[in-house]
N, C-alpha and C positions, 0 to 999 in steps of 0.2 A: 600703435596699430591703427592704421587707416579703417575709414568704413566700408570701403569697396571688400575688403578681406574678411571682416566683419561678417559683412552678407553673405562672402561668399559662404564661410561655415557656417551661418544659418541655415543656409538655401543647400548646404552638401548632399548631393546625390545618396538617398538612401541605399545603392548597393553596396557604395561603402563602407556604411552601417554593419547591410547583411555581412560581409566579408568578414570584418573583423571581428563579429558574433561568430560567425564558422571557425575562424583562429585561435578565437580565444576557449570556445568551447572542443576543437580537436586538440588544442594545445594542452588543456587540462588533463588530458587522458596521458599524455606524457611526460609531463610533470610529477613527482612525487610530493606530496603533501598533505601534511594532514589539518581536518577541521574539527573541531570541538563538536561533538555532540549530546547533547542534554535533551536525555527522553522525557518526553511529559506525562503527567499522569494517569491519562487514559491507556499509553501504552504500556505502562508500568502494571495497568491495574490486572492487563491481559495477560503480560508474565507473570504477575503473583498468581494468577488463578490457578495456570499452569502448574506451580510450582506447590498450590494447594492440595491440586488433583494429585499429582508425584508423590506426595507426601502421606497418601492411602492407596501409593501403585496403581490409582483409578484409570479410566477410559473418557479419551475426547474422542468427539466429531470432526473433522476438517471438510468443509464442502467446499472445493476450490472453484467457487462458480463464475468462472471467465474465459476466455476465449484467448485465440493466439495476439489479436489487436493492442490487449490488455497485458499480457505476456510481461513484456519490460520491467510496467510497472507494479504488480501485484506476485511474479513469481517468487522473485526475491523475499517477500512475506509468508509466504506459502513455505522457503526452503529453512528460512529463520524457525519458525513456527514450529515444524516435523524435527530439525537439527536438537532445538529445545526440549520436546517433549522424548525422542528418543534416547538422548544422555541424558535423561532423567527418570529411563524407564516407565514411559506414561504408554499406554494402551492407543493406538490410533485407528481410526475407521477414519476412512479417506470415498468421497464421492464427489460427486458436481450435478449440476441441474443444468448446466451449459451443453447444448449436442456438441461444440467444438472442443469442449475442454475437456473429452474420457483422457484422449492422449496426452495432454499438458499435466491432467493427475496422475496419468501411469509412470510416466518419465520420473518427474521431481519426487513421486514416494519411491521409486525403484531405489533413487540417485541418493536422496537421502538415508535409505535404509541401510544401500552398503556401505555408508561411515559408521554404523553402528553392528555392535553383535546382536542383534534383531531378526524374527524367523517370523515369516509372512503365515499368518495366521492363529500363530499365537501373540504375536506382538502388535501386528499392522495387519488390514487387511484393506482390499478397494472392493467398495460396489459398483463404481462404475457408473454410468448416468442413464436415469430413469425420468422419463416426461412424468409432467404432471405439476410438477413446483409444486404451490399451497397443497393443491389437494395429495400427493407425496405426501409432504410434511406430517397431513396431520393421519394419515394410514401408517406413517411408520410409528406416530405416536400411540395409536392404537392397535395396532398388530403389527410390529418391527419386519415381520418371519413374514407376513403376509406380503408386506409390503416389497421386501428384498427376501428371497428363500435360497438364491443364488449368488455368489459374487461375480466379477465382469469378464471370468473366465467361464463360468459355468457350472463354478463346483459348490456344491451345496454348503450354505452355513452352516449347517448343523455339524459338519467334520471342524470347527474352528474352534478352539477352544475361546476364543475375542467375543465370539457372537453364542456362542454353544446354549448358553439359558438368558442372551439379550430378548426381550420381547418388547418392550417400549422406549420410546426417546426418553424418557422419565429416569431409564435408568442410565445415560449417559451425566457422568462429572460435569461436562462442557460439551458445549458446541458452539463452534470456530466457523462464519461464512469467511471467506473472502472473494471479493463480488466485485463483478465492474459496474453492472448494473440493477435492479431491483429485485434479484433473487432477497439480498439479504431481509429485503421487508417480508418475506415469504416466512423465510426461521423465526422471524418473530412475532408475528403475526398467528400464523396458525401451528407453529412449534413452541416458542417461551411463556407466549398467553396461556396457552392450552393446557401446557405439560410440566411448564413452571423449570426446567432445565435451565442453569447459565447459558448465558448466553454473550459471545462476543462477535465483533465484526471486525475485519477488512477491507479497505474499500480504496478505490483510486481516491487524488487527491480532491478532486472536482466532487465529491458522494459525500465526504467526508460533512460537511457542514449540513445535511442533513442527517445524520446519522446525530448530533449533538444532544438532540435536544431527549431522542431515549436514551441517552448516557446519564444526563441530567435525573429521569424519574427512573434511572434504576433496572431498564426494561434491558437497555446493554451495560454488560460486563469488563469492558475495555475494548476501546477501538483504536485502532491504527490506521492513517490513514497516508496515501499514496507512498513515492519511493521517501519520502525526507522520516514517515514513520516507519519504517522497513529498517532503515539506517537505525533509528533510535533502537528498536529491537535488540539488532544486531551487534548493538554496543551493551545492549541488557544480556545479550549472553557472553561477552567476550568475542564473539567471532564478525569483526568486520568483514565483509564479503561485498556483492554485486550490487548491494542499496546504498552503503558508504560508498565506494569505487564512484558509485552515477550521479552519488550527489556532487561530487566534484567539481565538472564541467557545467554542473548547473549553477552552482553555489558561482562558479567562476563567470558567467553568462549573468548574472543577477548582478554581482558586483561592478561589470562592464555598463551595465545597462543604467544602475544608479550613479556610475561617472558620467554616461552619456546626457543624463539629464542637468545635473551639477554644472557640467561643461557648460549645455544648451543656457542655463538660464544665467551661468555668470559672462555668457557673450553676450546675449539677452539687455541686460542692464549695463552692462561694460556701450554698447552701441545707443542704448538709449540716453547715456548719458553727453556721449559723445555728439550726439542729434541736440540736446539741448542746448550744451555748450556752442554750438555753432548756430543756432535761433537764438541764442544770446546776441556773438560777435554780429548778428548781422543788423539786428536792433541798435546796436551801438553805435554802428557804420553809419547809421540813415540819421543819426542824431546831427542836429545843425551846430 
């Protein structure tokens, strides 16, 4: 291979890059194939909890605190999550602290409840979203009823059998953020410190690595984080769905990307060597 060629695929016009990143990631959506997934242990820790709470018919919290931007990647966790707890007959109270996210929590509890024989207010109920985040939190810790006396319809908690004698977060099994952004420091902050309640998070991928280090001392209960922990979940319950599906064309876009680099640097060294060998012959030429 000459070096004019050489260069030129060094020097190759990055749309062609883009291109093939758009092919190879529309191409995955229509491709059938599957990829191995091995959930790790913090996701694992959030299903056991679940399955803890299930095991005394108890009551979780889900606060789906994000917004449509986040949608993609965090809904998928939220449908995992509710799928789970309702075929296992666990109690859910469903809110958000997001103003854009009442409607993204109405949809996915509605969507998830009718896969199940589940009855909105004995089983599931939604509050709906309330300003205030931290200071929320720690009013619903200290007077639940005060806090929420309504659900997002209007209709009093007291006709619920879910919430009928709830009066503090204290008495919640779990509580589940899933957050695009700093709500989840809120639930634990002046909700887990406070009221001493499990606690676990969601979170996009990018959130994720701060959320570790209260994994570590115990303050969170299992976290999942962006669509590649959604996937893992959803392999913890049996039911692949829209976080396996997405991880596909990524998983497929990542493998592209690490040939792209492979490629770059054995052309890389394939031309540098070729440069030397030719500042060799040329030394040799001038020799008398």
């Amino acid at each position: 291979m000459r070096r004019e060629t050489l260069k030129k695929l060094l020097n190759l016009d990055r749309r062609w890059i883009f291109l093939m990143v758009l092919i190879c990631a529309v191409g995955a959506r229509f491709v059938d194939f599957d990829l191995p997934v091995f959930p790790k242990s913090s996701v694992k820790a959030m299903h056991d909890k679940i399955e803890q709470v299930a095991a005394k018919r108890g009551t979780i919290l889900v606060s789906m605190d994000y917004d449509p931007s986040s949608k993609p990647e965090l809904e998928p966790l939220s449908r995992a999550v509710l799928r789970h707890a309702f075929s296992r007959k666990v109690k859910v109270i469903a809110m958000t602290h997001n103003p854009n996210g009442q409607r993204l929590t109405q949809t996915v509890l509605e969507e998830s409840a009718a896969e199940f024989d589940v009855k909105y207010g004995d089983d599931f109920v939604l509050l709906g979203y309330k300003a205030g985040s931290g200071t929320l939190v720690i009013n619903m810790g200290q007077d639940f009823r005060d806090a929420f006396s309504k659900d997002h319809a209007g209709k009093d908690l007291a006709n619920f059998a879910i919430t009928r004698e709830l009066t503090s977060l204290s008495q919640i099994d779990y509580v589940i953020s899933i957050a695009a952004s700093a709500y989840w420091e809120s639930w634990m902050i002046y909700g887990h410190d406070r009221y001493g309640f499990p606690y676990g998070v969601g979170v996009t991928g990018v959130i994720a690595p701060d959320v570790f280090p209260f994994l570590q001392t115990g303050q969170v209960t299992g976290l999942v984080g962006g669509l590649a922990g959604a996937a893992e979940y959803e392999t913890l319950i049996n039911h692949p769905e829209a976080a396996t599906k997405g991880m596909k064309p990524q998983s497929a876009v990542h493998l592209l990307l690490v040939l792209f680099v492979l490629f770059g640097n054995v052309v890389f060294f394939y031309d540098l060597i070729l440069k030397r060998r030719a500042e060799r012959g040329r030394v040799e030429t001038r020799r008398p």
